[in-house]
TORKE-56869 format. One record per residue (C-alpha): residue in one letter; y, z, x; residue number from 1. Coordinates in nm, 4 decimals. Layout:
% residues N
A;Y;Z;X;NUM
...
% end
This chain:
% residues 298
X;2.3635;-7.0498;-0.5588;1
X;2.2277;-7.2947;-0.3087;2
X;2.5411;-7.4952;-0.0991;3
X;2.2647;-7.8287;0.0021;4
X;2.2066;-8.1224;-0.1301;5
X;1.9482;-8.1445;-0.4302;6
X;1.7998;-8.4394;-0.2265;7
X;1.7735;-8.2182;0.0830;8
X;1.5539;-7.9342;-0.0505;9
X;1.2075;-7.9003;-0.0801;10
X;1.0156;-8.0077;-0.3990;11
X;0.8978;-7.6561;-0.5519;12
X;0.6300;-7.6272;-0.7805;13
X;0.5424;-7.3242;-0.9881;14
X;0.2005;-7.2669;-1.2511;15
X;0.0105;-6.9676;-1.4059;16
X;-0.2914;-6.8847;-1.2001;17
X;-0.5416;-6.6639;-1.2884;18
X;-0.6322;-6.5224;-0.9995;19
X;-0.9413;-6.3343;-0.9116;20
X;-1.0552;-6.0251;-0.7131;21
X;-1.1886;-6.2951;-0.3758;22
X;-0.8808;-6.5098;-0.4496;23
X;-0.6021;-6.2213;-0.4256;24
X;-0.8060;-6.0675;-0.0823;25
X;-0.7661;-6.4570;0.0635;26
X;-0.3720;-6.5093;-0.0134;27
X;-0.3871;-6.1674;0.1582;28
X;-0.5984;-6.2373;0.4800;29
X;-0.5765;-6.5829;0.5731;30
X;-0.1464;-6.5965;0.5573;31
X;0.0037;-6.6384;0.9360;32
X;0.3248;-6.5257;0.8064;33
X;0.4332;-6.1716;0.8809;34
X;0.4672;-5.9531;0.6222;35
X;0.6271;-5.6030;0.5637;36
X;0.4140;-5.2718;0.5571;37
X;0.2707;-5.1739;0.2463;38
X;0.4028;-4.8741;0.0401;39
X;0.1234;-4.7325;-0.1504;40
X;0.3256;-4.5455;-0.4139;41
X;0.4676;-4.9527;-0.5057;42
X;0.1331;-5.0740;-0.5258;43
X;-0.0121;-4.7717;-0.7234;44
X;0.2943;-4.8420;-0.9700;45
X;0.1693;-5.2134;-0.9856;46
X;-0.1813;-5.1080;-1.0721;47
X;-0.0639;-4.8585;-1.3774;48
X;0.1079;-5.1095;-1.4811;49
X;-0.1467;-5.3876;-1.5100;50
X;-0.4132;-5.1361;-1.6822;51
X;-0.1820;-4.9695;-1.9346;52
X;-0.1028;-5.3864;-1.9892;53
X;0.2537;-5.3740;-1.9370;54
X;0.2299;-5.6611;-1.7112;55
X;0.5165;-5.8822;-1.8193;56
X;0.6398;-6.2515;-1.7362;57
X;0.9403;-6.1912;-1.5616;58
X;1.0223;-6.5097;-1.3737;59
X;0.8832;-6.3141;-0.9802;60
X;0.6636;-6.5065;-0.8711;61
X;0.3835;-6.4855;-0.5563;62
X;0.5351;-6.7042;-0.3350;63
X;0.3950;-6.9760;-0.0745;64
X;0.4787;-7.1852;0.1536;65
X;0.3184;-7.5616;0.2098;66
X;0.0732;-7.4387;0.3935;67
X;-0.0654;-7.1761;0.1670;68
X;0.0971;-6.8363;0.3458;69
X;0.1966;-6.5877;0.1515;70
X;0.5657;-6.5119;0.1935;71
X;0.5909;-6.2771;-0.1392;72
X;0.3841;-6.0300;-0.3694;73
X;0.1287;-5.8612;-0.0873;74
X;0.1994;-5.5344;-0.3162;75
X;0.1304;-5.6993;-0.6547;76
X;-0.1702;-5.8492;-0.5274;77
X;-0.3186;-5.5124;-0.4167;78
X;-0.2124;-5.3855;-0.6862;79
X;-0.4003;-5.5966;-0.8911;80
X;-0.7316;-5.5125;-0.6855;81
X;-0.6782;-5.1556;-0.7096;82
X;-0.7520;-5.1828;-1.0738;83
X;-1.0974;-5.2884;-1.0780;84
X;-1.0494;-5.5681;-1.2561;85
X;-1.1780;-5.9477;-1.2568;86
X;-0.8888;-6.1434;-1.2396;87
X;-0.5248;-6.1348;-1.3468;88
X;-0.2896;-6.4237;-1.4345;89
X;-0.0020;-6.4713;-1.1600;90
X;0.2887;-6.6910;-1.1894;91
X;0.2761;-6.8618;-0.8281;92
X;0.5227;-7.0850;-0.6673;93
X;0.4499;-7.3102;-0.3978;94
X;0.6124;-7.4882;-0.0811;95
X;0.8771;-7.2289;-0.0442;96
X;1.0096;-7.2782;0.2752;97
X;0.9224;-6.9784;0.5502;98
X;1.2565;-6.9200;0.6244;99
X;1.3779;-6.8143;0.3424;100
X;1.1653;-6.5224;0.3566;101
X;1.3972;-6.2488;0.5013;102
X;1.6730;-6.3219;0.2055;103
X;1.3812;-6.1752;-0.0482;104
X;1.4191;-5.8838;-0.2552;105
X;1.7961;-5.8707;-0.1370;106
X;1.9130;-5.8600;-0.4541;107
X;2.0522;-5.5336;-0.6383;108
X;1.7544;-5.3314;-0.8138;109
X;1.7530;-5.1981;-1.1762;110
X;1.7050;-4.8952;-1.2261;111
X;1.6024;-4.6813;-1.5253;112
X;1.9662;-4.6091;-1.5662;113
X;2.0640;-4.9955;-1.5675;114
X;1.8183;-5.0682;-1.8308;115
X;1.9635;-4.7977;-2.0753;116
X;2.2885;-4.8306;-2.0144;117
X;2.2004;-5.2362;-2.1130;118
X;2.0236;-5.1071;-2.4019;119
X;2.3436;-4.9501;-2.5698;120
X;2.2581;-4.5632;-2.3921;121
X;2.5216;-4.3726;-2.3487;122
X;2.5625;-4.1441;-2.0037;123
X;2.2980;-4.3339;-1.8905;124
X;2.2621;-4.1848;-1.5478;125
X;2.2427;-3.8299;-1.6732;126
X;2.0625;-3.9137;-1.9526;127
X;1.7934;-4.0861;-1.7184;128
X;1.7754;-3.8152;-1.4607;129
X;1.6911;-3.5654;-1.7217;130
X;1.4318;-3.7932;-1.8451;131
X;1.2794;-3.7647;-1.4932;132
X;1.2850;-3.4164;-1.4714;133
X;1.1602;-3.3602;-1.8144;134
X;0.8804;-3.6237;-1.7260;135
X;0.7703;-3.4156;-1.4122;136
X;0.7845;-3.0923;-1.6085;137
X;0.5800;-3.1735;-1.9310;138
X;0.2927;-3.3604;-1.6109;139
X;0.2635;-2.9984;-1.4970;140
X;0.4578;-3.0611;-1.1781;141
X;0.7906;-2.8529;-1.1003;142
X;1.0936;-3.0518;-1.2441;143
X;1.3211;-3.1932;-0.9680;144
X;0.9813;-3.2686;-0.7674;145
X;1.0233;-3.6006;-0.6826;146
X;0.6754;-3.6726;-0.7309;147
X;0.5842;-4.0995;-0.7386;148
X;0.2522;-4.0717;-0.8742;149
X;0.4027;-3.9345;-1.2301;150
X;0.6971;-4.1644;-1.2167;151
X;0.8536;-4.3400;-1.5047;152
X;0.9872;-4.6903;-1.4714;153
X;1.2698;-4.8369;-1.6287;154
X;1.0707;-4.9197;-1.9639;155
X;0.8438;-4.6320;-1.9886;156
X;1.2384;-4.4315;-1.9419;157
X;1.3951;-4.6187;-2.2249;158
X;1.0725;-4.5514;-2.4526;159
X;1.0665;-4.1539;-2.3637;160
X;1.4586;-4.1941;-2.4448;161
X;1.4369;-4.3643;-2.7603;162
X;1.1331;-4.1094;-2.8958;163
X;1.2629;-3.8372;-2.7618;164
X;1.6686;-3.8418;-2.9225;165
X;1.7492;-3.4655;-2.8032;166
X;1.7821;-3.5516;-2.4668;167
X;2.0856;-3.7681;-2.5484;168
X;2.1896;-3.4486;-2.7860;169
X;2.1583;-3.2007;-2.5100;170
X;2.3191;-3.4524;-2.2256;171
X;2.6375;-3.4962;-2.4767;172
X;2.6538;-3.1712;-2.5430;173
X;2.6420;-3.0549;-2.2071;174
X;2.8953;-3.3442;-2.0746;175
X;3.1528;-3.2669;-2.3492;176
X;3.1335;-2.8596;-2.2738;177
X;3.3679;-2.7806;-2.0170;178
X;3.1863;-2.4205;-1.9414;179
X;2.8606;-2.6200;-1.9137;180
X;2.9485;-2.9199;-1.7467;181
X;3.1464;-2.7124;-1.4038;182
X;2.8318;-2.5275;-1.3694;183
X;2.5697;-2.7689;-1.1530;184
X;2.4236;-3.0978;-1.1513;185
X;2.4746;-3.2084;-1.5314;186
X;2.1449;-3.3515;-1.5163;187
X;1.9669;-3.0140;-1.4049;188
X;2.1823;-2.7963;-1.6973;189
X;2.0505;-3.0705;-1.9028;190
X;1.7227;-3.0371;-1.8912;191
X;1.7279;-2.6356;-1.8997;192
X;1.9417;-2.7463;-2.2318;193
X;1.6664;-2.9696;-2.3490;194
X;1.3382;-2.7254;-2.2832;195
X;1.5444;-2.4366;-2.4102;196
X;1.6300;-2.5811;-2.7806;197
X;1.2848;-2.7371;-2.7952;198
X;1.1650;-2.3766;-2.7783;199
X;1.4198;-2.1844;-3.0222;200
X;1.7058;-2.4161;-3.1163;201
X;1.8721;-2.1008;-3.2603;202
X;1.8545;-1.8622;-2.9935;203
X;1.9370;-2.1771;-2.7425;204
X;2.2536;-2.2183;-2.9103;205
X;2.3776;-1.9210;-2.8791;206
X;2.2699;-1.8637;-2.5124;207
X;2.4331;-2.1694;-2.3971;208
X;2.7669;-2.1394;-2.6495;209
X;2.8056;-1.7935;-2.4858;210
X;2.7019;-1.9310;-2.0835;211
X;3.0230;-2.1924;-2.1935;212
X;3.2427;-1.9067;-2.2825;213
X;3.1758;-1.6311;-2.0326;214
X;3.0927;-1.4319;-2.3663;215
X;2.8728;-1.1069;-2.2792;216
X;2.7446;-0.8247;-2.3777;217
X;2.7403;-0.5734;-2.0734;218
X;2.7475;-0.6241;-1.6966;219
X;2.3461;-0.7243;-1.6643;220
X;2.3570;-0.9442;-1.9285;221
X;2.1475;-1.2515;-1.8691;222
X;2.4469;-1.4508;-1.9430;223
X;2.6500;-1.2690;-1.7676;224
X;2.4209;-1.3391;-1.4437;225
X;2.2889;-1.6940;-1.4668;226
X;2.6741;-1.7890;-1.5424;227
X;2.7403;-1.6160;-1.1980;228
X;2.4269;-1.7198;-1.0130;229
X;2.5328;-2.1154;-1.1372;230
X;2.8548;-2.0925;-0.9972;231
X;2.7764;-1.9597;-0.6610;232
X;2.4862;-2.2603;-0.5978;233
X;2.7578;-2.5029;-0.7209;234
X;2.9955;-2.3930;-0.3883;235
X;2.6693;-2.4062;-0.1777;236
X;2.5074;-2.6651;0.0358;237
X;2.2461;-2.8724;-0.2358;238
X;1.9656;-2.7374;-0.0122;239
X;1.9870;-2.3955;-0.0353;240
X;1.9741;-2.4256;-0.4370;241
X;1.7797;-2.7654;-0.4977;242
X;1.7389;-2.8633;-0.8783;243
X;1.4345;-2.7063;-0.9510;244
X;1.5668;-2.3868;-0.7852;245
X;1.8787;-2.3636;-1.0508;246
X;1.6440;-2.4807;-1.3395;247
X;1.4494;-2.1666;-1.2099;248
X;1.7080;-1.9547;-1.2133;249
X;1.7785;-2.0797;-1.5620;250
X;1.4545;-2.0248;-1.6933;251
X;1.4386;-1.6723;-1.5775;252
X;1.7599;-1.5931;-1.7292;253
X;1.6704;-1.7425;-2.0748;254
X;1.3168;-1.5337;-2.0449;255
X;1.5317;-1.2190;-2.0761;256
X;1.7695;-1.3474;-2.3030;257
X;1.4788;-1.3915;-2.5136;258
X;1.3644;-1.0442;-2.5181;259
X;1.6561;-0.8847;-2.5141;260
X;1.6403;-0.7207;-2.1735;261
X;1.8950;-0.6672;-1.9110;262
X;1.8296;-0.8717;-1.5689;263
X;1.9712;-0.8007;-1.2121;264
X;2.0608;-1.0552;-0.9708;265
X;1.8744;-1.3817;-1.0218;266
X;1.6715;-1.5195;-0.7281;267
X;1.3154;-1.7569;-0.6783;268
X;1.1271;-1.7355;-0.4150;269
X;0.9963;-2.1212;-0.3237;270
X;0.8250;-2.0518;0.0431;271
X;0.7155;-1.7982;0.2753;272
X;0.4917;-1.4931;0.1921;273
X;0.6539;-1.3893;-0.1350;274
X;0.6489;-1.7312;-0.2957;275
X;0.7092;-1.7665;-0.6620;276
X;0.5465;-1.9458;-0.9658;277
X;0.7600;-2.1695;-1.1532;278
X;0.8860;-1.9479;-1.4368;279
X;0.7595;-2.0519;-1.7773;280
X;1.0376;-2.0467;-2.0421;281
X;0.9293;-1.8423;-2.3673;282
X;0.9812;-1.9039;-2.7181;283
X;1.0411;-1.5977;-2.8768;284
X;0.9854;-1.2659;-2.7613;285
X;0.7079;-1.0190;-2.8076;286
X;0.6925;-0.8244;-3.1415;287
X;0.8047;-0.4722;-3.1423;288
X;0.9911;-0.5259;-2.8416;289
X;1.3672;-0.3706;-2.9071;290
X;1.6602;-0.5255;-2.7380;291
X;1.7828;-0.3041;-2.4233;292
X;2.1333;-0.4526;-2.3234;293
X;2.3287;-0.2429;-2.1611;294
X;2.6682;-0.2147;-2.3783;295
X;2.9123;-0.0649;-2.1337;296
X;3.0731;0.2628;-2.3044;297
X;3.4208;0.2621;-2.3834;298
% end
């Protein structure tokens, strides 16, 4: 909303330009206007976009004012000449006025969970943080990583969502289970949920039907101890048990759930001397292996 007179503003003009490698590097150089620092993980995700040509009218524009300055789009611009490509078309605006330059980008940003919660998602915000850990985990990083240079934006999320349907299935199901949903982040439980079933559905079912209904089968029972080990981070500062710690602890519990075997108390290492791998969930167990749960006698 602008409260002046139409007569009073400046006449604005906007056209495609296709703007080329020495073109972008002189809207960079020869602008007197101060801009912000650059953030290389924004203009790395401008680049991936541009070569995996998911650049997209969206109505942002490079903007300038009458004297040619650059008052926004430094990052799209190198961006654009970290590809390594000739030239790429920019919608450009001109005779902004310099001033207006600090009320930029001031506006509320969408995230992944905005765009599927607008595309009819349901529990969009868990939904989309499991997307991102599942993302980080299936690049070969540890989930809950936080990593930029493997992150999904709001479209690549709602594709991954809509080709990948479980996630939804394992979010709901974890949500709408009581004995699941009091145990951590739903998010983190999630995406245990989500690797687990991918692996066995029918040995995932039970282990999480029986983690929702303190059901076990002897005092070092895997279920008996991630159920625990969940409930103790859940009290406890988010530091000491970070996401990819509990999806850890998770993992190693479903490992001997798995092959039958009885587990004592559930810890992973993640620094000093004695520093862990990432446990890799199994699928099934090795053959000839015979379950050893302890059954307490009567």
């Amino acid at each position: 909303m602008v409260t002046q007179k139409i007569e009073d503003l400046p006449v604005i003009t906007c056209e495609y330009v296709n703007v080329t490698v020495d073109m972008a590097y002189d809207m960079l150089n020869r602008t007197a206007i101060q801009n912000r620092d650059i953030t290389q993980s924004t203009v790395h995700k401008y680049a991936r976009k541009i070569l995996a040509n998911r650049w997209k009218v969206t109505g942002e524009t490079l903007k300038f004012d009458k004297d040619g300055n650059l008052l926004d789009g430094q990052h799209r611009l190198w961006g654009f000449i970290e590809t390594g490509l000739k030239s790429v078309v920019f919608l450009c605006m001109y005779n902004v006025p310099p001033d207006s330059q600090p009320f930029m980008d001031g506006q509320k940003v969408r995230t992944p969970a905005n765009t599927l919660e607008m595309k009819g998602h349901i529990n969009s915000r868990t939904v989309s943080a499991t997307v991102k850990m599942l993302n980080e985990y299936e690049n070969g990083l540890m989930p809950g990583s936080n990593q930029w240079r493997v992150a999904l934006d709001n479209e690549q999320t709602l594709l991954y969502t809509r080709a990948n349907m479980d996630v939804e299935t394992s979010v709901k199901a974890v949500l709408g289970t009581p004995g699941l949903k009091a145990l951590g982040k739903p998010a983190t439980i999630s995406f245990a949920h989500t690797v687990t079933h991918r692996l066995n559905a029918t040995v995932a079912a039970d282990f999480w039907k029986r983690i929702a209904e303190a059901d076990y089968d002897g005092p070092r029972d895997p279920v008996m101890r991630i159920r625990e080990k969940l409930i103790v981070a859940k009290s406890q500062p988010h530091h000491i048990h970070s996401s990819t710690a509990v999806a850890a602890y998770i993992f190693k519990a479903w490992n001997a759930a798995v092959r039958g075997r009885p587990i004592g108390n559930i810890n992973w290492t993640q620094r000093g001397d004695k520093m862990e791998k990432f446990p890799v969930p199994i699928a099934t167990a090795r053959r000839n292996r015979k379950s050893v749960i302890e059954v307490p006698e009567e």
